[in-house]
N, C-alpha and C positions, 0 to 999 in steps of 0.2 A: 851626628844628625838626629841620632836616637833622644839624645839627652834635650835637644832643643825643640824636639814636640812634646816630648814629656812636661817640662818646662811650660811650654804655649799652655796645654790643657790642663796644668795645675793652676794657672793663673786666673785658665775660665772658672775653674772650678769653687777657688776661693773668691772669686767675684758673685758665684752662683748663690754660696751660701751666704757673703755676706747680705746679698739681696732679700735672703728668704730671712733671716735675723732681722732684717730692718720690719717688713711684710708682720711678721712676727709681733713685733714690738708695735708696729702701728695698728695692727686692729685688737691687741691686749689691754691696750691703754681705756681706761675708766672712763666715763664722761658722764653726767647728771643728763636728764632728757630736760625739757618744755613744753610747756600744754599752754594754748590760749584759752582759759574759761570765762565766762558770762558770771558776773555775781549780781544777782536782782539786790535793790535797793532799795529798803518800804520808804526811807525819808524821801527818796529823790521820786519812786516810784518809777524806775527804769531797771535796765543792765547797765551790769561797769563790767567795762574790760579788764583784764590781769592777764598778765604771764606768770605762769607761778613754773620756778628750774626746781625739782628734784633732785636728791642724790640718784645716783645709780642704785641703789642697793636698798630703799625705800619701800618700803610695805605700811599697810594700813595697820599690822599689829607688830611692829618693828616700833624701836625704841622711837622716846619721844626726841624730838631736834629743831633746836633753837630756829626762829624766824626773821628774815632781815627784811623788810620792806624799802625796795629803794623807788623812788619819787621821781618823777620826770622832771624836768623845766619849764619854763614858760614855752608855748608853743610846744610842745611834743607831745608825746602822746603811750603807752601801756606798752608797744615794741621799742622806745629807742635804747633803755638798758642792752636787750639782749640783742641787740643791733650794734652796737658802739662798743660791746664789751662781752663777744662770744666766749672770752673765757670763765666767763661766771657760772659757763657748765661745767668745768674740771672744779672751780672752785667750792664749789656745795656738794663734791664729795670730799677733795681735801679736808675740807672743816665741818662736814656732817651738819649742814644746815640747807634750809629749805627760803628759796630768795621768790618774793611775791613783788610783780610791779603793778601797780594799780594805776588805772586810767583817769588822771586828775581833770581833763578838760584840756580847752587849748589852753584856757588863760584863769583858771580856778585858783590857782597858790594852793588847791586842797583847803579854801575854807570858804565858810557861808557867806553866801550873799544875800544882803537886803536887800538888791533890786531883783536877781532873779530866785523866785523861794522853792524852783529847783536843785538849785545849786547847795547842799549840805552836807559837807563835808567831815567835819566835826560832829 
């Protein structure tokens, strides 16, 4: 009878730690932040929206690290990267780069327009 509580409360036990390993390992894990900033624009003469992800480990006198600007689509807009692709915060610490999305318009493609001569992108 002896051996088969011993047994029961080894079981909890090894169930307890493997929990607190998991606990562990899940808030150790690395992740890059997000910031939405405003960048004024003298051509357009407005603000543009961006998400720009970070490394984790990111300082202003920390080494220099490459930039990847990624681009919306037709219709979207400066959130749907980091909306459609949350892993892009583990990912710019794996590869120590700095991922900027800039707010192209609904319907811009990111470049100038002759009819409207706010729109300059280039």
């Amino acid at each position: 009878m002896l051996c088969l509580k011993w047994h029961k409360y080894s079981i909890q036990l090894k169930c307890l730690l493997l929990l607190l390993l998991c606990f562990a390992f899940i808030f150790n894990v690395k992740a890059g932040h997000a910031d939405t900033l405003q960048v004024y624009s003298n051509s357009m003469h407005k603000n543009i929206k961006c998400v720009v992800i970070l490394p984790d480990d990111y300082t202003h006198k920390s080494n220099r690290y490459p930039v990847v600007y990624l681009l919306h689509g037709y219709g979207g807009n400066f959130a749907n990267w980091i909306n459609i692709a949350p892993q892009l915060l583990q990912q710019v610490d794996a590869y120590k780069m700095i991922i900027v999305c800039p707010d192209g318009g609904y319907n811009s493609w990111y470049l100038n327009s002759d009819k409207d001569t706010s729109i300059k992108y280039e």
